[in-house]
Backbone atoms as SQL, in Angstrom:
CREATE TABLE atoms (id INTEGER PRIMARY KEY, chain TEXT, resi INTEGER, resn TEXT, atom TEXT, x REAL, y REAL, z REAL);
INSERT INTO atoms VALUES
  (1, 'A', 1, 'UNK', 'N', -12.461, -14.288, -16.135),
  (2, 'A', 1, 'UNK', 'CA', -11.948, -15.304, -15.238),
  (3, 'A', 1, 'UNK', 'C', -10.440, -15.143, -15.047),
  (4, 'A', 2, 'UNK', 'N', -9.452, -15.104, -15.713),
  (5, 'A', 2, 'UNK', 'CA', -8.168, -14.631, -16.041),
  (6, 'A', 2, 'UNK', 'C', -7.960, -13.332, -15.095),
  (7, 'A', 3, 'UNK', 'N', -9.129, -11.947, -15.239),
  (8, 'A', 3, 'UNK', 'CA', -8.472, -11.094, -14.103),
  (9, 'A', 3, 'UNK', 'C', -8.330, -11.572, -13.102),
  (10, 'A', 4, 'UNK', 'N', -9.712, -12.146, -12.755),
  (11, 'A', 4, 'UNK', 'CA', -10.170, -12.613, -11.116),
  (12, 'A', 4, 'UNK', 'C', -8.734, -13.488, -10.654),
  (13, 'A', 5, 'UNK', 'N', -8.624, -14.574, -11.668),
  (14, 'A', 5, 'UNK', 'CA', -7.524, -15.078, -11.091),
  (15, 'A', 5, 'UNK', 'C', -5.612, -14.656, -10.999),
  (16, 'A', 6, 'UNK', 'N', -5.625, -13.629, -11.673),
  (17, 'A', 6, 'UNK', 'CA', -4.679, -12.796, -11.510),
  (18, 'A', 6, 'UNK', 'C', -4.701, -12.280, -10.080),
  (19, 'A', 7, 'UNK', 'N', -5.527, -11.350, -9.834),
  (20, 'A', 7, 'UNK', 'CA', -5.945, -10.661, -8.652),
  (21, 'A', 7, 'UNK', 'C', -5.554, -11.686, -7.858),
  (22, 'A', 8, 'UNK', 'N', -6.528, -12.800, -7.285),
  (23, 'A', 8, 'UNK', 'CA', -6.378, -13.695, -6.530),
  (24, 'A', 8, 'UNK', 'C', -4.986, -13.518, -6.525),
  (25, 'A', 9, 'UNK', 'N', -4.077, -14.119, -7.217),
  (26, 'A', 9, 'UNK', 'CA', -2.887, -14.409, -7.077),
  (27, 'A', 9, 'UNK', 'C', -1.766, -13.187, -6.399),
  (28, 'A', 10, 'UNK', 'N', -2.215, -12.229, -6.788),
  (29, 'A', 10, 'UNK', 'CA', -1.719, -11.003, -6.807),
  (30, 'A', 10, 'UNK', 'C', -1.628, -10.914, -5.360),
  (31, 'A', 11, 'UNK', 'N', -3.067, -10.696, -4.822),
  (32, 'A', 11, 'UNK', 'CA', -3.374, -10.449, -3.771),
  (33, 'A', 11, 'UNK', 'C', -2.851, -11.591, -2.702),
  (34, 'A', 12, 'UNK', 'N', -2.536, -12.992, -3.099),
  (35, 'A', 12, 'UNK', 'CA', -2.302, -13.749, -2.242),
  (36, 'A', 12, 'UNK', 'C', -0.883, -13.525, -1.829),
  (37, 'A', 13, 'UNK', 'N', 0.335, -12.996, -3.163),
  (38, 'A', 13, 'UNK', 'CA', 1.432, -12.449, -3.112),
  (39, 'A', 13, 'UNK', 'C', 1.260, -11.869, -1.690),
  (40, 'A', 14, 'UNK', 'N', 0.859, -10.746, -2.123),
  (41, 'A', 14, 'UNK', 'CA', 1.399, -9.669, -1.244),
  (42, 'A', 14, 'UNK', 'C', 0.957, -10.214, 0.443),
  (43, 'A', 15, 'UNK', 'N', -0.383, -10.836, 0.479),
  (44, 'A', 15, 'UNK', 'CA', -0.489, -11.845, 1.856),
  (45, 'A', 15, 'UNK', 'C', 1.071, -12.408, 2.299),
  (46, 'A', 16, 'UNK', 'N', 1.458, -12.943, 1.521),
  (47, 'A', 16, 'UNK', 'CA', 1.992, -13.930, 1.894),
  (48, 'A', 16, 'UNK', 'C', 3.341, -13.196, 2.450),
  (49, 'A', 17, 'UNK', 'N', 4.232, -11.922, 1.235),
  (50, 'A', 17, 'UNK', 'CA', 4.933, -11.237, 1.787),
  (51, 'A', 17, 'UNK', 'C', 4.483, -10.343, 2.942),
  (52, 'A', 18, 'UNK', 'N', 3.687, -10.349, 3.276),
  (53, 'A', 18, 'UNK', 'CA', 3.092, -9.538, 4.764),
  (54, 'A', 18, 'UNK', 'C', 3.626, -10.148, 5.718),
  (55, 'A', 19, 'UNK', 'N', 4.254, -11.559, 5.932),
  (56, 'A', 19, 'UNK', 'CA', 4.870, -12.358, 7.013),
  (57, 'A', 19, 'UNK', 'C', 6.581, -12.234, 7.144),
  (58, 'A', 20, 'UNK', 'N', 6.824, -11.195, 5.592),
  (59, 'A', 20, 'UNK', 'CA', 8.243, -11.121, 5.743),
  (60, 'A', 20, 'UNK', 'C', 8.543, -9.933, 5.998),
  (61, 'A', 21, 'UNK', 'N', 7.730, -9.263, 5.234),
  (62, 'A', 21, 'UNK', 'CA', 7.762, -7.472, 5.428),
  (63, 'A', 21, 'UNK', 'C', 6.928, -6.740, 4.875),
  (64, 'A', 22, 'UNK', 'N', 6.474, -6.823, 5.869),
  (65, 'A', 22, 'UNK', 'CA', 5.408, -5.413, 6.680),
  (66, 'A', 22, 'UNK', 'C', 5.213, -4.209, 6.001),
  (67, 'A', 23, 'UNK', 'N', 6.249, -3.825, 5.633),
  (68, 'A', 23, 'UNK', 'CA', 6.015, -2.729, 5.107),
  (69, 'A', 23, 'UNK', 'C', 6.377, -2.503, 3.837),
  (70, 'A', 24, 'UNK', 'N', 6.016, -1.733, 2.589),
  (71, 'A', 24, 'UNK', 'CA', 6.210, -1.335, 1.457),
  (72, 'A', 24, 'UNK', 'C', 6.235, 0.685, 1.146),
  (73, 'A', 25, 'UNK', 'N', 7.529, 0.893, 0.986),
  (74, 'A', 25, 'UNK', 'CA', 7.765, 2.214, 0.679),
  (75, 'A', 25, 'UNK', 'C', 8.144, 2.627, -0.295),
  (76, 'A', 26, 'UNK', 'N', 7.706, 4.225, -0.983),
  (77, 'A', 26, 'UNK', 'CA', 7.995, 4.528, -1.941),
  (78, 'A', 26, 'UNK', 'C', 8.430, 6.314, -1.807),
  (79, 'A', 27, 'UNK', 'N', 9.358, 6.296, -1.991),
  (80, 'A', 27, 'UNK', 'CA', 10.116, 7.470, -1.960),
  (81, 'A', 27, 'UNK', 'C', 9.877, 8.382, -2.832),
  (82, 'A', 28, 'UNK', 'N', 8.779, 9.520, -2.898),
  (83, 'A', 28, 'UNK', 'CA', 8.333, 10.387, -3.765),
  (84, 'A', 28, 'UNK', 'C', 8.901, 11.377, -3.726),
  (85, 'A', 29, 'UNK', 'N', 9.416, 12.117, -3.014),
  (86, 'A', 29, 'UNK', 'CA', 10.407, 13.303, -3.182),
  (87, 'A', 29, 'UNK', 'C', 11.639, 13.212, -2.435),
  (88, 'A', 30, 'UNK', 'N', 12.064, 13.925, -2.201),
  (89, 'A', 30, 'UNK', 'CA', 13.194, 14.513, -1.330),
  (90, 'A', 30, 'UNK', 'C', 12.615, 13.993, 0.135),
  (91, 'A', 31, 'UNK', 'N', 11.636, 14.849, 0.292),
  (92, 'A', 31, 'UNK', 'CA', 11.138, 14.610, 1.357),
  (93, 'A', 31, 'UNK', 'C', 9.994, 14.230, 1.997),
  (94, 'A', 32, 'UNK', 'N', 9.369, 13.211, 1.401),
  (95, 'A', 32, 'UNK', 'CA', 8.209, 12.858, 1.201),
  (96, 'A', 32, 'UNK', 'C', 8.037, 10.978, 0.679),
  (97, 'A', 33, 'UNK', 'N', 7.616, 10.658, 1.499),
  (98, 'A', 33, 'UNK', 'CA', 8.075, 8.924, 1.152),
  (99, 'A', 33, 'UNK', 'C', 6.099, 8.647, 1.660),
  (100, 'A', 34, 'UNK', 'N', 5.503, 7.429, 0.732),
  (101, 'A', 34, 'UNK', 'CA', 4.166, 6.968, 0.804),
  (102, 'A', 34, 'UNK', 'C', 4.834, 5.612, 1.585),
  (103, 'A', 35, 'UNK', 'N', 4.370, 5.058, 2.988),
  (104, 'A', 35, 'UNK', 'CA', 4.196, 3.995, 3.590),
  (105, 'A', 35, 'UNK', 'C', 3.123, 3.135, 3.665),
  (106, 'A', 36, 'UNK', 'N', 3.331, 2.133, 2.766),
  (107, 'A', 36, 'UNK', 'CA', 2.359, 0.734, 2.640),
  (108, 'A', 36, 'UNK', 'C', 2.454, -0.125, 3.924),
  (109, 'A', 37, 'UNK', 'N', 1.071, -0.457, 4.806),
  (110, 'A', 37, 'UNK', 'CA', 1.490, -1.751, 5.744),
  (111, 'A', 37, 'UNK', 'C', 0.932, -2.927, 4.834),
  (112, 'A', 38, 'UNK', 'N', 1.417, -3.884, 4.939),
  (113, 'A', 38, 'UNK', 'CA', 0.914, -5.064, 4.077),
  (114, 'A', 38, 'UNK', 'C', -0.129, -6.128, 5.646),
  (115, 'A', 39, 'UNK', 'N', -0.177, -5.679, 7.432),
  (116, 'A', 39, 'UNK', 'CA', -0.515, -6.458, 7.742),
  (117, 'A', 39, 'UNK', 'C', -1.899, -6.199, 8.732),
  (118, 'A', 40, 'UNK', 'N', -2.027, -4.698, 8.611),
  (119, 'A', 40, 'UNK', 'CA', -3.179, -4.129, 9.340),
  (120, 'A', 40, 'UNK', 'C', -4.140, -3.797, 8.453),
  (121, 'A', 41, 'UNK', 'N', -5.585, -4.387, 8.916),
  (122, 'A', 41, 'UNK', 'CA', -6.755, -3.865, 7.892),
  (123, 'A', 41, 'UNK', 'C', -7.078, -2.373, 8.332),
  (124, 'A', 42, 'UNK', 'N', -7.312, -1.631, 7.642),
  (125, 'A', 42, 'UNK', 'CA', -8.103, -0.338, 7.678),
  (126, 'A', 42, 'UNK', 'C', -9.465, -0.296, 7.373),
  (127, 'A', 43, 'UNK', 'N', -9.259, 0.520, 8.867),
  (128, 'A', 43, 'UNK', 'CA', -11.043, 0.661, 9.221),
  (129, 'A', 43, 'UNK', 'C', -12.217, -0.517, 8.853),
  (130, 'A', 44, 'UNK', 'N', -11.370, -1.648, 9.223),
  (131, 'A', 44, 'UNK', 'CA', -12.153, -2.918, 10.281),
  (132, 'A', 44, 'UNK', 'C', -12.507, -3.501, 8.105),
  (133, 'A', 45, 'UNK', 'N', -12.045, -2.992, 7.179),
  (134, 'A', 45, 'UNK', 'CA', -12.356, -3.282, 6.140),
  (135, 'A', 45, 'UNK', 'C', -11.749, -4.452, 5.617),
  (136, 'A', 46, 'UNK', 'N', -11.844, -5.730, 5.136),
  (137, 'A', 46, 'UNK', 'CA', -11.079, -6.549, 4.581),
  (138, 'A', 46, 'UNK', 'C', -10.833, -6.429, 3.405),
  (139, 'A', 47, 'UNK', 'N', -9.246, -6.720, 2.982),
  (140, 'A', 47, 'UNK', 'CA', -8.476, -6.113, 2.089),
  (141, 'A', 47, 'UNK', 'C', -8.122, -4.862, 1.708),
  (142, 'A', 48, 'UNK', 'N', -8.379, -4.356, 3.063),
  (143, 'A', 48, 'UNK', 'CA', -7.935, -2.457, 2.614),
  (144, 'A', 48, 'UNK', 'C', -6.990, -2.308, 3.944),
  (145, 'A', 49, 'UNK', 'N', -5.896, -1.632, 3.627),
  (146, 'A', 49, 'UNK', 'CA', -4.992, -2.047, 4.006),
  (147, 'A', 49, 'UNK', 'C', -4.555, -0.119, 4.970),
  (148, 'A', 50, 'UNK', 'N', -3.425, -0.298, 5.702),
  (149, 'A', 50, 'UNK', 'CA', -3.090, 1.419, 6.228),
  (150, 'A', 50, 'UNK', 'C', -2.028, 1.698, 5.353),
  (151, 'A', 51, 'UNK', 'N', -2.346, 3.092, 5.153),
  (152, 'A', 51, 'UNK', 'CA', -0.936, 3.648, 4.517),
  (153, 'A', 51, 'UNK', 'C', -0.601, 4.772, 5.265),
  (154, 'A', 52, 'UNK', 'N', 0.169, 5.808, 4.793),
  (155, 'A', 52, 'UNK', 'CA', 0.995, 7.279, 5.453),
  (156, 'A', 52, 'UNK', 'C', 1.875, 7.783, 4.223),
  (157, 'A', 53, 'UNK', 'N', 1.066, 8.470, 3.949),
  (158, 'A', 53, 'UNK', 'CA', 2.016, 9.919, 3.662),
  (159, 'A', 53, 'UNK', 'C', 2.938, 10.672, 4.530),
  (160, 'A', 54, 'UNK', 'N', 4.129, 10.377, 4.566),
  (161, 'A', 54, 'UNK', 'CA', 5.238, 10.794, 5.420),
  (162, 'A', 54, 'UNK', 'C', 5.948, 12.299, 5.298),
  (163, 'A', 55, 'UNK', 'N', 6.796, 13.059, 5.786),
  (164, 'A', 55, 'UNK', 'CA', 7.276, 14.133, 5.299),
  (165, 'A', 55, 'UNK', 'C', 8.802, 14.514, 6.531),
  (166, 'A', 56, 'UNK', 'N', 9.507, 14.893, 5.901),
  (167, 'A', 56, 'UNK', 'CA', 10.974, 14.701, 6.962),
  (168, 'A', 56, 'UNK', 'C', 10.653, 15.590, 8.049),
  (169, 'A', 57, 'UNK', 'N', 9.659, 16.808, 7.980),
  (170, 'A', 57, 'UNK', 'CA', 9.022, 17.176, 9.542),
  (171, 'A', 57, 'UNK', 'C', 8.005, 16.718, 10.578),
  (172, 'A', 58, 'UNK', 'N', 7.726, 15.676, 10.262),
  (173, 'A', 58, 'UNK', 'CA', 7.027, 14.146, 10.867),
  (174, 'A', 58, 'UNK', 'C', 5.341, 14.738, 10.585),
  (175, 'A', 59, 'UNK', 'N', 4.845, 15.329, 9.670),
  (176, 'A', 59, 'UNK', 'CA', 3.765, 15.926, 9.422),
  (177, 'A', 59, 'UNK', 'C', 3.255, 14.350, 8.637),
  (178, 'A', 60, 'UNK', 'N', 2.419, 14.213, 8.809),
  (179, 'A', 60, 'UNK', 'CA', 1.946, 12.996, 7.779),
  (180, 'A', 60, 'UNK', 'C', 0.048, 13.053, 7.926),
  (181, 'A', 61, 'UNK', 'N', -0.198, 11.908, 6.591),
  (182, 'A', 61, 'UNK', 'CA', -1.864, 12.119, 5.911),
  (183, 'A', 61, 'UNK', 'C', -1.846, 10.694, 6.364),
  (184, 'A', 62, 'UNK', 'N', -2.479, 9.899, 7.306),
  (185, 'A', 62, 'UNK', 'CA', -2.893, 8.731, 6.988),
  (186, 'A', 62, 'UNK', 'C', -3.956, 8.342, 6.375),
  (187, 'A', 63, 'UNK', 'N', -3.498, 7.259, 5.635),
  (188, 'A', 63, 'UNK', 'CA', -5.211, 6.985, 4.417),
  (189, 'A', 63, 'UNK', 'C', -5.049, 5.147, 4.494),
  (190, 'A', 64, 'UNK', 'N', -5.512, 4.547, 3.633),
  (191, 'A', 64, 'UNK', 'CA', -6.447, 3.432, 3.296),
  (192, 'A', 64, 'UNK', 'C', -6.132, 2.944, 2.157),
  (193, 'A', 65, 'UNK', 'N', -5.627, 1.794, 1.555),
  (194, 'A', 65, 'UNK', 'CA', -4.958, 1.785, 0.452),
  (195, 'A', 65, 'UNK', 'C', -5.349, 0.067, 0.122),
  (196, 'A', 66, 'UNK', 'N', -5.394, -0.360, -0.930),
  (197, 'A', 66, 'UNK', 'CA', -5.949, -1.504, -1.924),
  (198, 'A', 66, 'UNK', 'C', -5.098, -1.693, -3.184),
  (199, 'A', 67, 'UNK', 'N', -5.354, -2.832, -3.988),
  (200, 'A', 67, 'UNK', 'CA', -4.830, -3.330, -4.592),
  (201, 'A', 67, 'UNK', 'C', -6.323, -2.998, -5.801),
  (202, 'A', 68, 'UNK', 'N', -6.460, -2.450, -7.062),
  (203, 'A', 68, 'UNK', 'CA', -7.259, -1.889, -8.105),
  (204, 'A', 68, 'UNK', 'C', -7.599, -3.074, -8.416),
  (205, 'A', 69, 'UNK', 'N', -8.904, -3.774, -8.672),
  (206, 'A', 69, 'UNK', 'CA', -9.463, -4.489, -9.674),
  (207, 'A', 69, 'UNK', 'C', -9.053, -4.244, -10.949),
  (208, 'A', 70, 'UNK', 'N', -9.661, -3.145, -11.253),
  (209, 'A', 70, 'UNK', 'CA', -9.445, -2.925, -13.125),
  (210, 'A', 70, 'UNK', 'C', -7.749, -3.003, -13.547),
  (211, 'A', 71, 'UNK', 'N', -6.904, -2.451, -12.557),
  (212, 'A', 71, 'UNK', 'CA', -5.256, -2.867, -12.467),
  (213, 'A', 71, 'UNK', 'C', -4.670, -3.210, -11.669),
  (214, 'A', 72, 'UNK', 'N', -4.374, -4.651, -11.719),
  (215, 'A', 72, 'UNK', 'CA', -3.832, -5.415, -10.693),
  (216, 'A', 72, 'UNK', 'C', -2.394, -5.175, -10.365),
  (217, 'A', 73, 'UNK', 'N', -1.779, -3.732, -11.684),
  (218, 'A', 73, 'UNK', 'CA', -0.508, -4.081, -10.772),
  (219, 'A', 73, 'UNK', 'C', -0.615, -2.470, -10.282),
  (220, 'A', 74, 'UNK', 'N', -1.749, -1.837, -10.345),
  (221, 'A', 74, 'UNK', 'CA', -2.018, -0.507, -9.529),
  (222, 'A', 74, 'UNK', 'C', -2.645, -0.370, -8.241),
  (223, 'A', 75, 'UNK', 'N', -2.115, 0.556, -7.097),
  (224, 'A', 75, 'UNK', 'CA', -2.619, 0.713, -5.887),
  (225, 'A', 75, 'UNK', 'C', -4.182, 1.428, -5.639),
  (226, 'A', 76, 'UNK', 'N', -4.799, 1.578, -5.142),
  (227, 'A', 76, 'UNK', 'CA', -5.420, 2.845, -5.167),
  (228, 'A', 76, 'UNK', 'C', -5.497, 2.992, -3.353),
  (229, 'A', 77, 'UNK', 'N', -5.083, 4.663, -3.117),
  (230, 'A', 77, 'UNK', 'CA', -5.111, 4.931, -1.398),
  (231, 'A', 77, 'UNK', 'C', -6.130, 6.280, -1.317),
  (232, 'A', 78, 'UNK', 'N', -6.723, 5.693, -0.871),
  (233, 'A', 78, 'UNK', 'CA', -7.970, 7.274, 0.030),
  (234, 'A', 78, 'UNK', 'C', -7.178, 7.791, 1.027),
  (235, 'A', 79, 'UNK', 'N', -6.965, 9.030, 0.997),
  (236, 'A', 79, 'UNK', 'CA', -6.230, 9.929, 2.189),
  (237, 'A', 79, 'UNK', 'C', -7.673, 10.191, 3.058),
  (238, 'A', 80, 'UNK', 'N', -7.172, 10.224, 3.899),
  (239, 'A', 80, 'UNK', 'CA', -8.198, 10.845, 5.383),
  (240, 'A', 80, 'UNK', 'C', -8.637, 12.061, 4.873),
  (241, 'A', 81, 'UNK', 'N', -7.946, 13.127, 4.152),
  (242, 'A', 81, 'UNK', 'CA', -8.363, 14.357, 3.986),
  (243, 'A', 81, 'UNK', 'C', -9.335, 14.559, 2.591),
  (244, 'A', 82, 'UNK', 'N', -9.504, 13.302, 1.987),
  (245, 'A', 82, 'UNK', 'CA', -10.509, 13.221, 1.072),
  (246, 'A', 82, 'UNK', 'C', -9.803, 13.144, -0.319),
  (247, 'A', 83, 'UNK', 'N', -8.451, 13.191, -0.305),
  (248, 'A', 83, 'UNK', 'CA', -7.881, 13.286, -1.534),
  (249, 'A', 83, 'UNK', 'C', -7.891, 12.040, -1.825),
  (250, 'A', 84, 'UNK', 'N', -6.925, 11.231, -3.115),
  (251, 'A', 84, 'UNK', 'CA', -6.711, 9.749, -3.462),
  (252, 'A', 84, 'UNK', 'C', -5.581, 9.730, -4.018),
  (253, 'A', 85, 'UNK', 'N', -4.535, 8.922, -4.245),
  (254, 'A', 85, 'UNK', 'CA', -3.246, 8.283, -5.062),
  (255, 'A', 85, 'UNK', 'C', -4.034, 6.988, -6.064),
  (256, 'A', 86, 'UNK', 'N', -3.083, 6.953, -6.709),
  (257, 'A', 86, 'UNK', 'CA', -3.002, 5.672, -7.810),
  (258, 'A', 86, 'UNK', 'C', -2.107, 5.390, -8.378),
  (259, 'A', 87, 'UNK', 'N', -1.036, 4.632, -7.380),
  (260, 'A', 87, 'UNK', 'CA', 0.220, 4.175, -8.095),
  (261, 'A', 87, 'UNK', 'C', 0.545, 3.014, -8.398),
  (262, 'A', 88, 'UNK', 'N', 1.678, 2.866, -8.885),
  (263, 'A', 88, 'UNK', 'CA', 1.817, 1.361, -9.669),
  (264, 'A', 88, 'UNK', 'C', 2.794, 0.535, -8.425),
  (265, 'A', 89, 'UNK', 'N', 2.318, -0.198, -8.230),
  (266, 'A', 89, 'UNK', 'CA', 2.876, -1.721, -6.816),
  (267, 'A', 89, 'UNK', 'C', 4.254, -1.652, -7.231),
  (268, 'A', 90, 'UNK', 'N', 4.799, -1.688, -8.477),
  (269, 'A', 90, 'UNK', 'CA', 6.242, -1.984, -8.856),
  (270, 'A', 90, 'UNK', 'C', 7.080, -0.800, -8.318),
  (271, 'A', 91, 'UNK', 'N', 6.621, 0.031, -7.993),
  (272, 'A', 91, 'UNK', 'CA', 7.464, 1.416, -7.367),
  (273, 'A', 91, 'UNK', 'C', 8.120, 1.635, -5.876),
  (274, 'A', 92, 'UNK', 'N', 7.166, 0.411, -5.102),
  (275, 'A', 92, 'UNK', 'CA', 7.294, 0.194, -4.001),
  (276, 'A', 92, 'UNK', 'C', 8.059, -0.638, -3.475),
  (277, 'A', 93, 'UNK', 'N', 8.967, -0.284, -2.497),
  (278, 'A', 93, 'UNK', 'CA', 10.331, -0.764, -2.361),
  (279, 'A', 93, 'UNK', 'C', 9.615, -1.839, -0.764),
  (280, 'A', 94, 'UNK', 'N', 10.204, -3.185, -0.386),
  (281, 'A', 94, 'UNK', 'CA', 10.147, -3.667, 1.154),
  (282, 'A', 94, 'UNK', 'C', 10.963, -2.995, 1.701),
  (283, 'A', 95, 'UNK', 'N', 10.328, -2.464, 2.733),
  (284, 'A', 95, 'UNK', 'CA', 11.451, -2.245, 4.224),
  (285, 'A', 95, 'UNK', 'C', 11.083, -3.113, 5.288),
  (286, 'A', 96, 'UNK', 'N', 12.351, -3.732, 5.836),
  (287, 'A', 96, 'UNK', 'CA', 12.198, -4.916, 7.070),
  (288, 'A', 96, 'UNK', 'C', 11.969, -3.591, 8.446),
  (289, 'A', 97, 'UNK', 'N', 11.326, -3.677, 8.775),
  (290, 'A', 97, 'UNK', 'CA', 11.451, -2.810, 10.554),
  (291, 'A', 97, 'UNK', 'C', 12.406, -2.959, 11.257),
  (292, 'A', 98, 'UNK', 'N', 12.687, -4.853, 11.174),
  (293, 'A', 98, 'UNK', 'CA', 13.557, -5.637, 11.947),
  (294, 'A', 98, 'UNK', 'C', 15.067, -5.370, 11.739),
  (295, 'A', 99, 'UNK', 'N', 15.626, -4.518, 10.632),
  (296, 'A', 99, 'UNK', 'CA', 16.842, -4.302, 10.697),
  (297, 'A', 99, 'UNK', 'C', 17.137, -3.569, 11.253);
C-alpha cells in the first residue's frame, strides 16, 4: 500500500509539474542529451509519456518513457529501435521552452 501510494504521489508530482515545464532533460554526453515531455501521451498509452534521444547533428531515437513501479524514483524509456534506458528521475534537469 505504501508503494502504490508513493507512486500515486510521484506520479501526481510530475502531472502537476507538466503545467510548468514540459520538458525534463538530461545531458549524457558531450553530445548527446535524453528529452523527457512531461505533457504528451505516447502512442495513445496513458501514463507513457514521449521522449528523444538527441545528438548535436540533429540525428535522434524517439522512444516512450514511464515512471518504474518497482522504482519510483527510476524512469524506464523503450527506444523505437527496440533498445531501453533506465534512469534515475533525479538526473533530470526542467527546461522552460518559454525562455
Amino acid at each position: 500500500m505504501r508503494k502504490l501510494l508513493l507512486t500515486i504521489v510521484l506520479l501526481w508530482t510530475v502531472s502537476a509539474q507538466a503545467a510548468l515545464q514540459p520538458l525534463l532533460v538530461l545531458h549524457l554526453y558531450d553530445n548527446l542529451r535524453i528529452v523527457l515531455s512531461q505533457e504528451t501521451e505516447c502512442e495513445g498509452k496513458k501514463g507513457v509519456y514521449k521522449a528523444s534521444a538527441q545528438r548535436l547533428d540533429k540525428k535522434y531515437i524517439p522512444g516512450c518513457w514511464y515512471v518504474m513501479k518497482e522504482y519510483p524514483n527510476m524512469i524506464h524509456i523503450d527506444w523505437h529501435n527496440g533498445d531501453y534506458s533506465e534512469l534515475p528521475l533525479e538526473k533530470f534537469e526542467e527546461f522552460d521552452v518559454n525562455q
